[in-house]
SEZAFI-115252 format. One record per residue (C-alpha): residue number from 1; residue in three letters; chain; x, y, z. Coordinates in pm, 1 decimal. Layout:
residues N
(pt NUM; ala; A; (X; Y; Z)),
...
end
This chain:
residues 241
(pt 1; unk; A; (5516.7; -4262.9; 10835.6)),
(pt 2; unk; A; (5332.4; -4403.7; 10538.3)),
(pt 3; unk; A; (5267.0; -4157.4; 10223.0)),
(pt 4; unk; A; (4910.9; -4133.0; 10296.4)),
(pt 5; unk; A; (4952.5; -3995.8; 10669.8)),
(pt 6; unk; A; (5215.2; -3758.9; 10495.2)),
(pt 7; unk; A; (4975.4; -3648.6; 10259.1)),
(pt 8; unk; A; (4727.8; -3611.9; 10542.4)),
(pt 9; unk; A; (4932.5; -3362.0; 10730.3)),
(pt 10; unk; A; (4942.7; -3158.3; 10429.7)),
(pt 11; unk; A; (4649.7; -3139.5; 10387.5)),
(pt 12; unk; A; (4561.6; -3026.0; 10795.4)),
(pt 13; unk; A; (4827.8; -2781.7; 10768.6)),
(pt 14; unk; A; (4654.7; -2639.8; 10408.1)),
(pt 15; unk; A; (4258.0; -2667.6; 10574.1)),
(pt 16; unk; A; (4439.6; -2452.2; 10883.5)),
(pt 17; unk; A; (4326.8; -2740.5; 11089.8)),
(pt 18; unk; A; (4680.0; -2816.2; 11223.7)),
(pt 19; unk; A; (4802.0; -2523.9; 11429.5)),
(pt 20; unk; A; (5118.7; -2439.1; 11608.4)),
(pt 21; unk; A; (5123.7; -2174.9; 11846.0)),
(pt 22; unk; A; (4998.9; -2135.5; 12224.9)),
(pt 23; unk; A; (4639.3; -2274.7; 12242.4)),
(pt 24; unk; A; (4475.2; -2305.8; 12551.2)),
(pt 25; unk; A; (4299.4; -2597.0; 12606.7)),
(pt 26; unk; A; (4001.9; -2767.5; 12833.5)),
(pt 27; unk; A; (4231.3; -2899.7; 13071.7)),
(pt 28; unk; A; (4370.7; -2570.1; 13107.1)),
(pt 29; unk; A; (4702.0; -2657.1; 12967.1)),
(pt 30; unk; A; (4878.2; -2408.8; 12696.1)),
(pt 31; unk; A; (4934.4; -2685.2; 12440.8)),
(pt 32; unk; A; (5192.1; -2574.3; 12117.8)),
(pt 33; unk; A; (4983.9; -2808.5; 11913.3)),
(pt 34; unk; A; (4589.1; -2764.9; 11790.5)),
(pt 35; unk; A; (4392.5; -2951.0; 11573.8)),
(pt 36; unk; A; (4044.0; -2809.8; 11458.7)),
(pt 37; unk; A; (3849.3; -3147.7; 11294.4)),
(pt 38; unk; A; (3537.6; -2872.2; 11272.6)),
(pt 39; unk; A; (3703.0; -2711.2; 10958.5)),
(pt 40; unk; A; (3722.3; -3029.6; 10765.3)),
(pt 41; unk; A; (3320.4; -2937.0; 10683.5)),
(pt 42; unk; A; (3372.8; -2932.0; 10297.5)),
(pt 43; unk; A; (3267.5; -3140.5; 10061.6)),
(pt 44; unk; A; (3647.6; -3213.9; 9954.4)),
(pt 45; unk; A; (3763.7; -3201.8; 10295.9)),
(pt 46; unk; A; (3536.3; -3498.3; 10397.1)),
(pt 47; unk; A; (3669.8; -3661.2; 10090.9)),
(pt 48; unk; A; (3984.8; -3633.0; 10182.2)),
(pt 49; unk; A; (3911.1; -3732.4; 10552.5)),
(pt 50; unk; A; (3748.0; -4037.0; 10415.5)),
(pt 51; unk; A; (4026.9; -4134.0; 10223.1)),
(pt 52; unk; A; (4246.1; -4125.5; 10518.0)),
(pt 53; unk; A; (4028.1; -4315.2; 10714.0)),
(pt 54; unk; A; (3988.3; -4597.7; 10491.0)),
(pt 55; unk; A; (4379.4; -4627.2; 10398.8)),
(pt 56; unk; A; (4422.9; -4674.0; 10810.2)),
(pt 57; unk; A; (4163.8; -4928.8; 10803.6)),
(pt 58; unk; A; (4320.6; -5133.4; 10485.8)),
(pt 59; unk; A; (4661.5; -5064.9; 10663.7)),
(pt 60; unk; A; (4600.0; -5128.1; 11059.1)),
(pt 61; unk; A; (4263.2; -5358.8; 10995.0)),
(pt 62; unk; A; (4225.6; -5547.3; 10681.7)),
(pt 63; unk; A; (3952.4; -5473.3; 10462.6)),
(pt 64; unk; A; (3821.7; -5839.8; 10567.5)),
(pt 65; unk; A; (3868.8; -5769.9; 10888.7)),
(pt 66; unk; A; (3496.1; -5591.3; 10960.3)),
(pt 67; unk; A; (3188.0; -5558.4; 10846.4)),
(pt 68; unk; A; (3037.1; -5242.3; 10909.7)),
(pt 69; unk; A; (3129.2; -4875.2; 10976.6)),
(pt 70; unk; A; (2978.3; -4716.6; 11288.7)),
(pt 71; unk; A; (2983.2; -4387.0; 11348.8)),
(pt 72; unk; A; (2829.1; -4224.4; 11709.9)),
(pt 73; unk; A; (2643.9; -3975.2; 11653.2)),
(pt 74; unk; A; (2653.8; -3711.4; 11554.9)),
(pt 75; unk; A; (3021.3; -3586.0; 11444.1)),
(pt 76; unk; A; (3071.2; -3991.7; 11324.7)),
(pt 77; unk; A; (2790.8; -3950.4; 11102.5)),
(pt 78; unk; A; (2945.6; -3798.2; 10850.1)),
(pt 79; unk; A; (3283.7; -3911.6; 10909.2)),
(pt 80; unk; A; (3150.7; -4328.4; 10847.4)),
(pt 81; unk; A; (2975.9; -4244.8; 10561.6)),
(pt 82; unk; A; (3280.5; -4032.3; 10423.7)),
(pt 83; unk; A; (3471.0; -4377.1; 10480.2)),
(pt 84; unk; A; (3221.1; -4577.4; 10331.7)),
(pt 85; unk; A; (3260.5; -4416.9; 10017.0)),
(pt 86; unk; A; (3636.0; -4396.0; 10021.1)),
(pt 87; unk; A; (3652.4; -4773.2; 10088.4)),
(pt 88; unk; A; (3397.7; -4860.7; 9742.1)),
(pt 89; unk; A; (3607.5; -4639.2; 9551.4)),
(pt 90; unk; A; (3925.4; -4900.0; 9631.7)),
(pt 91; unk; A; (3665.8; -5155.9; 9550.3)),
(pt 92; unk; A; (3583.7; -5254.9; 9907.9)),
(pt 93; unk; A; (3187.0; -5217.8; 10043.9)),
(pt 94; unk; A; (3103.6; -5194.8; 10333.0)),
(pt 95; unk; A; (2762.4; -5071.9; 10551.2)),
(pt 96; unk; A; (2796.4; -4744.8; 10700.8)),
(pt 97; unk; A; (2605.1; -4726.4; 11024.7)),
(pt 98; unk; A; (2487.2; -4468.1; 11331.6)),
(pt 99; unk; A; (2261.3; -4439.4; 11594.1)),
(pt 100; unk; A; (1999.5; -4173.1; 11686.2)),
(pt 101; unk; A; (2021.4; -3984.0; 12002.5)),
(pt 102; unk; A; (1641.5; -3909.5; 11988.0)),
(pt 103; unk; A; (1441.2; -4275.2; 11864.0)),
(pt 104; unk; A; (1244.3; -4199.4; 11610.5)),
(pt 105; unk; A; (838.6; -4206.1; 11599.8)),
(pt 106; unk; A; (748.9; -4269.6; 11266.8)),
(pt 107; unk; A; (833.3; -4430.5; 10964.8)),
(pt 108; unk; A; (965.7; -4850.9; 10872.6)),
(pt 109; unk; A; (1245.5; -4784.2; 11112.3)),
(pt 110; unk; A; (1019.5; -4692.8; 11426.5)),
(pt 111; unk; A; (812.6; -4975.2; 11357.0)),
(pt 112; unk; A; (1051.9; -5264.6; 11368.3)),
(pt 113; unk; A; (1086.0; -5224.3; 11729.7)),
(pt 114; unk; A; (1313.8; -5085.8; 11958.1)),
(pt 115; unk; A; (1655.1; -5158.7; 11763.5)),
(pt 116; unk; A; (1551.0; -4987.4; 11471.9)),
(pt 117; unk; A; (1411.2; -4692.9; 11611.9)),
(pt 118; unk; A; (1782.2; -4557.8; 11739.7)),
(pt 119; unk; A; (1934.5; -4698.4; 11464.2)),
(pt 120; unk; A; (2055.1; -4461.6; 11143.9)),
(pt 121; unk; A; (2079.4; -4748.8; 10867.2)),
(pt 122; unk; A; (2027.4; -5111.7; 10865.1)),
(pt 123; unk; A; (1983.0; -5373.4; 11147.3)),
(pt 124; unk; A; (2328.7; -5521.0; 11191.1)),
(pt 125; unk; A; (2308.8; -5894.2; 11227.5)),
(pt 126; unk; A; (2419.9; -6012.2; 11595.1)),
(pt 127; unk; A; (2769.8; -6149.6; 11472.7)),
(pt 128; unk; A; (2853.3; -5823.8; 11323.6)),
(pt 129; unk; A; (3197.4; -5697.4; 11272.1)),
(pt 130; unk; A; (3223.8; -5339.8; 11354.9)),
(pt 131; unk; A; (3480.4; -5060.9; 11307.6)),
(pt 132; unk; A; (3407.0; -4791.8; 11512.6)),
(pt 133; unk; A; (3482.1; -4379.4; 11321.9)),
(pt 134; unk; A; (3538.0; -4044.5; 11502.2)),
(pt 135; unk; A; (3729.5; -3797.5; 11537.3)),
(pt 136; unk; A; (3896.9; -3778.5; 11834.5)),
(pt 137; unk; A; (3887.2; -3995.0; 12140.4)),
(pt 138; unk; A; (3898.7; -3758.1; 12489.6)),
(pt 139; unk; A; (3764.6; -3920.3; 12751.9)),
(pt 140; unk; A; (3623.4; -4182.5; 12617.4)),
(pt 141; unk; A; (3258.9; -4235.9; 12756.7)),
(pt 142; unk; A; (3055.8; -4154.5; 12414.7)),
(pt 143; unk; A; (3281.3; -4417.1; 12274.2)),
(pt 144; unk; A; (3206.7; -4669.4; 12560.3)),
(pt 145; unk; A; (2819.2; -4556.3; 12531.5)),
(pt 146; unk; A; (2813.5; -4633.7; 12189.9)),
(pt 147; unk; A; (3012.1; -5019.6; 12223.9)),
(pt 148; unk; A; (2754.5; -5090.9; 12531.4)),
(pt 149; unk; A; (2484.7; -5004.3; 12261.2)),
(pt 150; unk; A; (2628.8; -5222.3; 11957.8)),
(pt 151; unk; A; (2651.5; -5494.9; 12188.9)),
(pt 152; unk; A; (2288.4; -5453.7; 12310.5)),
(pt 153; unk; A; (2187.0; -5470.1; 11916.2)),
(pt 154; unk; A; (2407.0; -5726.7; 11837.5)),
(pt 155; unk; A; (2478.0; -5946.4; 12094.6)),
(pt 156; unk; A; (2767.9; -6176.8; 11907.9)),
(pt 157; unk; A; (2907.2; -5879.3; 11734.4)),
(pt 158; unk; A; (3297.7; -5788.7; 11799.1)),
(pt 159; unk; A; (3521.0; -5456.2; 11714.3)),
(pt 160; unk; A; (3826.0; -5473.7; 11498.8)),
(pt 161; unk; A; (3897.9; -5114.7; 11567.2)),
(pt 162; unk; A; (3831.4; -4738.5; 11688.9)),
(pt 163; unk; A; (3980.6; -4483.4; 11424.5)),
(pt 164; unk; A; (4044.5; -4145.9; 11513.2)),
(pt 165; unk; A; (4232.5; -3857.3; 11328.5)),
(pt 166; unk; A; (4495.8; -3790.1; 11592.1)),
(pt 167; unk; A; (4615.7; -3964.9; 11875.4)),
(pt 168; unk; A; (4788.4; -3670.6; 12125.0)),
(pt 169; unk; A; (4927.5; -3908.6; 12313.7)),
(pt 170; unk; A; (4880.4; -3693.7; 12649.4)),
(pt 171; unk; A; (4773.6; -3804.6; 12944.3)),
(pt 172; unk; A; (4428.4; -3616.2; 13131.4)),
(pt 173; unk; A; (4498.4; -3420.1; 13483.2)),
(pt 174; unk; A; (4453.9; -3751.6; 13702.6)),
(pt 175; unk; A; (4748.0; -3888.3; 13495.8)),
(pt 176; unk; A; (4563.1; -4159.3; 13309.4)),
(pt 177; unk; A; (4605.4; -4266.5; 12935.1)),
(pt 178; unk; A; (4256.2; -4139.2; 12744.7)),
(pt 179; unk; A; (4340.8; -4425.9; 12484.7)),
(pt 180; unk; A; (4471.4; -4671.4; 12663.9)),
(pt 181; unk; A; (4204.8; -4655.4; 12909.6)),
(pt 182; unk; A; (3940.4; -4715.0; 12618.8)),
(pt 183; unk; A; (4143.3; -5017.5; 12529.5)),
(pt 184; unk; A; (4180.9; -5182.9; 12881.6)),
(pt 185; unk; A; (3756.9; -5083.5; 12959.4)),
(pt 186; unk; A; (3647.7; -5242.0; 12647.3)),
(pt 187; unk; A; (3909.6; -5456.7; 12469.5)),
(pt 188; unk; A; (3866.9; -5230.7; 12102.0)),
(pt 189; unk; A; (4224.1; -5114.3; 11991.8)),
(pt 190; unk; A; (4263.7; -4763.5; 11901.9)),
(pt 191; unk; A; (4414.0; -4647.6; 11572.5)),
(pt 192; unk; A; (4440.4; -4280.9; 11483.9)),
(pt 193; unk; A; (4532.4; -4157.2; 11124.4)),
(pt 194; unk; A; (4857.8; -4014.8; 11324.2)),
(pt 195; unk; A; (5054.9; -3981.4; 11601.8)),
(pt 196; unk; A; (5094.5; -3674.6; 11764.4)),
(pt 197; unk; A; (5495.1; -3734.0; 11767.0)),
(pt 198; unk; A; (5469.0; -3867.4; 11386.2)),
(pt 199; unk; A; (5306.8; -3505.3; 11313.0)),
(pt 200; unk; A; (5600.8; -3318.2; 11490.1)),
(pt 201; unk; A; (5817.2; -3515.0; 11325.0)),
(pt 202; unk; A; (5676.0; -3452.6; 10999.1)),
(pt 203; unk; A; (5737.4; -3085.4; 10996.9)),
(pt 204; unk; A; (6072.5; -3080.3; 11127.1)),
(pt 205; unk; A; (6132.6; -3305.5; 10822.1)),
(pt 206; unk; A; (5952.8; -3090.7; 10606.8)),
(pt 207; unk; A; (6121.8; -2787.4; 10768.5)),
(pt 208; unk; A; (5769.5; -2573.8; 10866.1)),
(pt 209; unk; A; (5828.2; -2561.8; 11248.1)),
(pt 210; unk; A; (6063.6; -2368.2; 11469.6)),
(pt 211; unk; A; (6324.7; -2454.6; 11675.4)),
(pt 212; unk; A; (6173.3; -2256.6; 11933.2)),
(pt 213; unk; A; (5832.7; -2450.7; 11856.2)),
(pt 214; unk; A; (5996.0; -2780.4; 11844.4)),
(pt 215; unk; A; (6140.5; -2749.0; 12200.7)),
(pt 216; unk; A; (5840.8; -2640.0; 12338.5)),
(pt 217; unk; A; (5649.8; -2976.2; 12190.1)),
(pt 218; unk; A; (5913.5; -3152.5; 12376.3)),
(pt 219; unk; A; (5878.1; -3007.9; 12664.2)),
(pt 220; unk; A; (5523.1; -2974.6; 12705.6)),
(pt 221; unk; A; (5519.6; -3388.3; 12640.0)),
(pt 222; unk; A; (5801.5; -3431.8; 12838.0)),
(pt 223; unk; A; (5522.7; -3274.3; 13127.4)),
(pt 224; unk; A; (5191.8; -3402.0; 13008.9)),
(pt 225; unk; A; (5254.2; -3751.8; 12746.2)),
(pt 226; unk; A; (5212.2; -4092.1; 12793.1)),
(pt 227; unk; A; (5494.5; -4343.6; 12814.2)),
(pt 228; unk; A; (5550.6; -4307.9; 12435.6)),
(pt 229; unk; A; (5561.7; -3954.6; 12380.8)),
(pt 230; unk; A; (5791.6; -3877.5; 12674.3)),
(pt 231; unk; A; (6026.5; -4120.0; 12548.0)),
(pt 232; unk; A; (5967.5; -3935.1; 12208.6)),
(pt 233; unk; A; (6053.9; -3586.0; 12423.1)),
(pt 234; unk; A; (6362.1; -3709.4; 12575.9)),
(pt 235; unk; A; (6512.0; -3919.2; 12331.8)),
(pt 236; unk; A; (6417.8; -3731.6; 11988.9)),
(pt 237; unk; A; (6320.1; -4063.4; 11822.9)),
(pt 238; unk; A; (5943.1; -4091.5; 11624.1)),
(pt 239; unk; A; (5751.0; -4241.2; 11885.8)),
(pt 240; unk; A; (5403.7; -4518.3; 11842.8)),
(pt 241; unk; A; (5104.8; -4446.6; 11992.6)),
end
């Protein structure tokens, strides 16, 4: 693990974001592992979250490898324009950019036709670079909505990258990969801040989780990971996403 994706688990484990425990979740699985994005709502938090984000991108993309930050609406509002900022502070600027699930009526924006109606920000041009911002990736059809979309708008433009905060590198109840699945339908390569493996790892190195918790993460991976993550479970070594 870099610094900065140590120095982002800190900081989920101090915003009680990062949770170990029993936590029931959608699927109806009891997962020892929870993350709660919704209470990274402050002002510093989003800071923070920003800064993340934009270290990934310099790390995993290149700040010359995009143009633009999009950010489906409406938790990747905030979480672009968090980026945004974080990137001019290193000295890199860049466009933030969302769309509007309702077009809107009125105003410059509803009369420059269509495009700018369900856009939140400027017209891309049609060559655009993007680099795509939210949280997490579950399923994966908002995500795929929103590509269709940007490559209605911008018919030349191409994606460097989807950046969430955690990859959980578990598979859904039919067995298939959330993230590789993304991938494979629309060619964008996934980076989260971190792994959930790298995370585990992390606080067994830093001493903060159990045994007892610690078995159960590698067991309930062993059950319900990808390829990855059950090689993480059975072998004990940091696994990729």
């Amino acid at each position: 693990m870099q610094d900065y994706q140590r120095a982002f688990v800190d900081f989920l484990l101090e915003a009680e974001a990062l949770k170990i425990g029993e936590f029931r979740l959608k699927s109806g699985r009891m997962s020892p592992v929870f993350l709660n994005t919704g209470l990274l709502d402050t002002g510093s938090r989003l800071a923070h979250l920003g800064r993340a984000y934009a270290e990934t991108l310099i790390e995993r993309v290149g700040a010359d490898a995009f143009d633009t930050i999009f950010g489906p609406a409406y938790k990747g509002i905030p979480l672009s324009v968090a980026t945004a900022i974080a990137l001019a502070e290193k000295g890199v600027e860049k466009a933030a950019l969302s769309d509007r699930k309702e077009a809107k009526a009125h105003g410059a924006e509803a009369a420059s036709g269509s495009v700018g109606k369900r856009l939140l920000g400027r017209a891309p041009a049609t060559d655009v670079r993007f680099v795509m911002i939210d949280d997490v990736l579950t399923d994966g059809a908002t995500k795929m909505e929103a590509v269709a979309f940007l490559r209605e708008i911008a018919p030349d433009c191409s994606f460097a990258a989807l950046l969430i905060v955690l990859d959980r590198q578990e598979v859904k109840p039919d067995g298939s990969n959330a993230v590789g699945a993304f991938t494979e339908a629309t060619g964008v390569p996934v980076f989260p801040i971190v792994t959930l493996t790298e995370v585990v790892d992390y606080l067994a190195e830093k001493g903060v989780i159990s045994e007892d918790d610690l078995t159960r993460c590698r067991a309930y991976w062993g059950a319900y990971g990808t390829d990855a993550a059950k090689a993480w479970a059975a072998g004990g070594a940091t696994a990729a996403s």
